[in-house]
C-alpha positions as CSV (number, residue, x, y, z in Angstrom):
1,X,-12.1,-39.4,-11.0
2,X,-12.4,-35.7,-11.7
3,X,-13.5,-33.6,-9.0
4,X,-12.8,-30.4,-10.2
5,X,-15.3,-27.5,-10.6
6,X,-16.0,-24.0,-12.0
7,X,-18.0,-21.3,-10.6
8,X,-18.6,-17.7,-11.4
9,X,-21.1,-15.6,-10.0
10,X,-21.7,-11.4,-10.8
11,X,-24.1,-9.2,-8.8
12,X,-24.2,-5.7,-9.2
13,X,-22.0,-5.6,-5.9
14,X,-19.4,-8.8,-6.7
15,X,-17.9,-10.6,-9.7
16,X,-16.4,-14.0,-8.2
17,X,-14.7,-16.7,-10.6
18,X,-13.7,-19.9,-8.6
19,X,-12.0,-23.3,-10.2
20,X,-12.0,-25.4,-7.4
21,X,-9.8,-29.3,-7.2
22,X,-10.8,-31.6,-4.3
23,X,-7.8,-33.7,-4.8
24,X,-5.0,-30.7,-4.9
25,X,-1.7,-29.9,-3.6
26,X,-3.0,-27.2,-1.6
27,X,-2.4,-24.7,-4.2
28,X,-4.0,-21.2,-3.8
29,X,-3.9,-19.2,-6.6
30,X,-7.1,-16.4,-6.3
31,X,-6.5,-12.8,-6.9
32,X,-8.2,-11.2,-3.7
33,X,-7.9,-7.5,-2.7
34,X,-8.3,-8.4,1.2
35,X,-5.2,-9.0,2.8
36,X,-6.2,-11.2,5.7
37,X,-8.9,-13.1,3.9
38,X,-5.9,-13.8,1.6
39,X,-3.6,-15.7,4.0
40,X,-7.6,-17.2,5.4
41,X,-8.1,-19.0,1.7
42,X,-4.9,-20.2,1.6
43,X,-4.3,-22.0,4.8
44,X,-7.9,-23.6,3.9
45,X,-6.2,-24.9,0.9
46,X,-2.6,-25.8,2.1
47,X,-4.7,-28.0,5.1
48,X,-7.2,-29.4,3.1
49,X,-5.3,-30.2,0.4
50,X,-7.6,-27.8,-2.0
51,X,-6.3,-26.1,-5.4
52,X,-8.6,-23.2,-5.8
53,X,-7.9,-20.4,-8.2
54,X,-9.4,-17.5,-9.6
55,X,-10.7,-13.9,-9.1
56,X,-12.7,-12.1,-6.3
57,X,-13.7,-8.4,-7.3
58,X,-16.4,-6.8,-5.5
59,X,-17.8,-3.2,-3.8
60,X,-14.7,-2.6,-0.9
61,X,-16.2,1.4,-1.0
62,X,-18.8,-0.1,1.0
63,X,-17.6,-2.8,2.9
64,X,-16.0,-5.9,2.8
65,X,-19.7,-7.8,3.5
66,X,-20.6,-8.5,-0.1
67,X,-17.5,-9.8,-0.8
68,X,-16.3,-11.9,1.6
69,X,-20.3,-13.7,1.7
70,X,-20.6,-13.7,-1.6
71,X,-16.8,-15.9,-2.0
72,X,-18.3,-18.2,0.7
73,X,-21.5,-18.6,-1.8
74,X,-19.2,-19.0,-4.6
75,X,-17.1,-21.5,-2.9
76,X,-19.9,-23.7,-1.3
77,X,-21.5,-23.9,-5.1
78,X,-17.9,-24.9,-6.2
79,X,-18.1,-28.0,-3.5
80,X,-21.5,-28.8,-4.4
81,X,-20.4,-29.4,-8.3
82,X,-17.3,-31.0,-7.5
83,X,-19.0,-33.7,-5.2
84,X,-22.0,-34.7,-7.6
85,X,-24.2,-37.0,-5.5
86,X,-21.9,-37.0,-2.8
87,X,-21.5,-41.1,-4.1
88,X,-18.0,-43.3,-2.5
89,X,-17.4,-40.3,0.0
90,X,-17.0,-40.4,4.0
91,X,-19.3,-37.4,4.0
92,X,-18.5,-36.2,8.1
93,X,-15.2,-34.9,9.0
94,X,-14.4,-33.5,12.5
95,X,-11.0,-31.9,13.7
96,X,-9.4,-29.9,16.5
97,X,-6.6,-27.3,15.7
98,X,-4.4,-26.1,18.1
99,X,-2.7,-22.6,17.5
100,X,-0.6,-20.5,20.4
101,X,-2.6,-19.9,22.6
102,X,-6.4,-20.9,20.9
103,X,-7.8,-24.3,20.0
104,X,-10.4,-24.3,17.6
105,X,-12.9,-27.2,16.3
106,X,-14.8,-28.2,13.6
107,X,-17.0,-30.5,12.6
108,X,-18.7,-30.9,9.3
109,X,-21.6,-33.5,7.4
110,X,-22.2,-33.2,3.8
111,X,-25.5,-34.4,4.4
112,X,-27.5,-32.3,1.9
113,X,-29.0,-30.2,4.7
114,X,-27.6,-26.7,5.3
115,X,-27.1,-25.3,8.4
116,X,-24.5,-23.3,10.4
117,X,-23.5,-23.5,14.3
118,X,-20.4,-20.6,14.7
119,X,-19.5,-19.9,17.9
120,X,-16.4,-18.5,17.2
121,X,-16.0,-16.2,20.4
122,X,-14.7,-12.9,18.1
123,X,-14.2,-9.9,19.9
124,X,-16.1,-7.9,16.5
125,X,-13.3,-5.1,16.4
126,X,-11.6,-5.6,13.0
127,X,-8.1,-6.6,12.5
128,X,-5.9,-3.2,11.0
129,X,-2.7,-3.3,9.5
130,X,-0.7,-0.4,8.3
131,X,-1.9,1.2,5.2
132,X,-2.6,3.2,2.4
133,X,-5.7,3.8,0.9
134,X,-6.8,2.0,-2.3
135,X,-9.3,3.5,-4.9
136,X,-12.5,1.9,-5.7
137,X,-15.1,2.5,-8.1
138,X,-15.6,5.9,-9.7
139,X,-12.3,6.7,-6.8
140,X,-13.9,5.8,-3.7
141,X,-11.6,3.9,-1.7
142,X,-11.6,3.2,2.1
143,X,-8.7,1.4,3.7
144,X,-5.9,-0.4,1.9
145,X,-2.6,-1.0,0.9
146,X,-0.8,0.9,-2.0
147,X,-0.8,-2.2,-4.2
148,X,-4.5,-1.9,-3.8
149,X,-5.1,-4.9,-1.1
150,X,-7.4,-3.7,2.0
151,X,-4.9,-3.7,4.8
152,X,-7.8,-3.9,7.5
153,X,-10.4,-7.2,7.9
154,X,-14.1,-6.6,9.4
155,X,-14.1,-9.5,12.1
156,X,-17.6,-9.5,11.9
157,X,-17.8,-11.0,8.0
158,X,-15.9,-14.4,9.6
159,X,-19.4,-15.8,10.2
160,X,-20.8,-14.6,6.8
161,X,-18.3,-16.3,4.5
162,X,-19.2,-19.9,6.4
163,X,-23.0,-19.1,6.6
164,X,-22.6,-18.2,2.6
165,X,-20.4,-21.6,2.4
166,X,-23.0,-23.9,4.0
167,X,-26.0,-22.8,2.3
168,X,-25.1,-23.5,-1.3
169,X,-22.5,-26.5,-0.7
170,X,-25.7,-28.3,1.4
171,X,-24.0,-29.3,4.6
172,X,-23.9,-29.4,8.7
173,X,-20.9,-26.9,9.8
174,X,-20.3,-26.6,13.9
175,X,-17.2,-24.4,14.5
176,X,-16.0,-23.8,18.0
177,X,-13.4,-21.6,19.6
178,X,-13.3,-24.2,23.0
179,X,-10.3,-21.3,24.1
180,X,-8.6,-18.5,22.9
181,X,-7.5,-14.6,23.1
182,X,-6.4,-13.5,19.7
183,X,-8.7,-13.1,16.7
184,X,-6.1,-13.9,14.4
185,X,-5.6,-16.9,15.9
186,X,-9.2,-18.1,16.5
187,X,-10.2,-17.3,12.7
188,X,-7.3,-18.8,11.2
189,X,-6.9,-21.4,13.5
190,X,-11.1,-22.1,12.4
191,X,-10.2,-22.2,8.8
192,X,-7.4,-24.7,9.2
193,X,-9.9,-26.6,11.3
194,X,-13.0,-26.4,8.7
195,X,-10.2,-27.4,6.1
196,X,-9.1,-30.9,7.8
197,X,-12.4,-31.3,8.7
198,X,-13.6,-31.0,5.3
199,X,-11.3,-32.9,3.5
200,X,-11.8,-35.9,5.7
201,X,-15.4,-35.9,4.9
202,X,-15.1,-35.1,1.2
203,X,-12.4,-37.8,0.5
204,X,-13.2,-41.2,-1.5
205,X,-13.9,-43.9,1.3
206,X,-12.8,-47.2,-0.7
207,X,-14.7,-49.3,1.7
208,X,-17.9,-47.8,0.3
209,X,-17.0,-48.8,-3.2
210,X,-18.8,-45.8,-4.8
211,X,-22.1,-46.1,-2.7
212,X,-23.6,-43.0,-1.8
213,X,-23.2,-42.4,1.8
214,X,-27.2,-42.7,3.0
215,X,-29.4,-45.0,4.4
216,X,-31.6,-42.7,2.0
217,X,-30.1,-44.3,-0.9
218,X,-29.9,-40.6,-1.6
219,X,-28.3,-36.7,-0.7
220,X,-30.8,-34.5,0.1
């Protein structure tokens, strides 16, 4: 069975290109100019067993908002195409992820109804590392690295990327910080959980023997 996918999506403020593979390595191969949402994509895929490559390219003179949603959009689309009618699948997932000093949860149902629950606990002050700034369009740049990469993350687009995620991939997703201090932690320790949680519910139960996972008949 392939579950692979292909999505792009171009707005006057993003041009995302996504090829998604449910049953990876964990590969992460996307070209991203956010530092931190770099090292955020690629735990999701080393713990849940994703290959995802591509391109994200967006408006960074303005902020990182468009951008980081808009990758969430693209990536929830990618799901939703890779998973068809959802048929043979364990469709819920849950996991808890301990890192340092934080334990995060994460609970997911691809039941074909989208709604978020993200109580993440984030302080809102974005995470800044050391660097120089990058140019944009027309040589608008704000903060970045000399290789072009924002150095800095805006805490505050955590929630937008999985609210983005959930509305075009059609599921339930709960995530918790139950305790924590750093922000680091607790968002990276949230995507690791989303990612176990996800591959649990998106892999091929063989007891089901290709049945869609519904007393429906049906995901909707």
């Amino acid at each position: 069975m392939n579950r692979t996918a292909t999505v792009e999506r171009n707005t006057r403020e993003t041009q995302i290109t996504l090829t998604l593979n449910l049953d990876g390595k964990g590969r992460c191969g996307v070209k991203n100019p956010i530092g931190f949402f770099d090292h955020l994509l690629t735990s999701f895929c080393k713990h849940g067993m994703f290959d995802l490559e591509g391109e994200l390219k967006g408006d960074l003179w303005v902020d990182q908002h468009h951008l980081i949603e808009d990758t969430g959009i693209t990536l929830g689309s990618c799901f939703a195409k890779a998973l068809g009618n959802c048929a043979g699948i364990a469709r819920s997932g849950f996991f808890i992820y301990p890192m340092d000093e934080s334990l995060l949860q994460a609970s997911v149902d691809f039941g074909g109804r989208s709604f978020l629950v993200c109580d993440a606990k984030l302080t809102g002050i974005p995470l800044v590392s050391i660097g120089q700034g990058c140019q944009g369009q027309n040589g608008q740049g704000g903060e970045g690295s000399a290789n072009g990469t924002a150095a800095s993350f805006q805490t505050d687009c955590f929630e937008d990327f999985w609210q983005g995620f959930v509305s075009t991939a059609r599921c339930n997703l709960h995530l918790d910080t139950i305790r924590g201090r750093s922000d680091h932690h607790k968002m990276e320790g949230l995507f690791k959980a989303a990612a176990r949680a996800i591959r649990s519910a998106v892999e091929i139960d063989a007891r089901r023997g290709g049945e869609i996972p519904s007393t429906k008949g049906v995901i909707v």
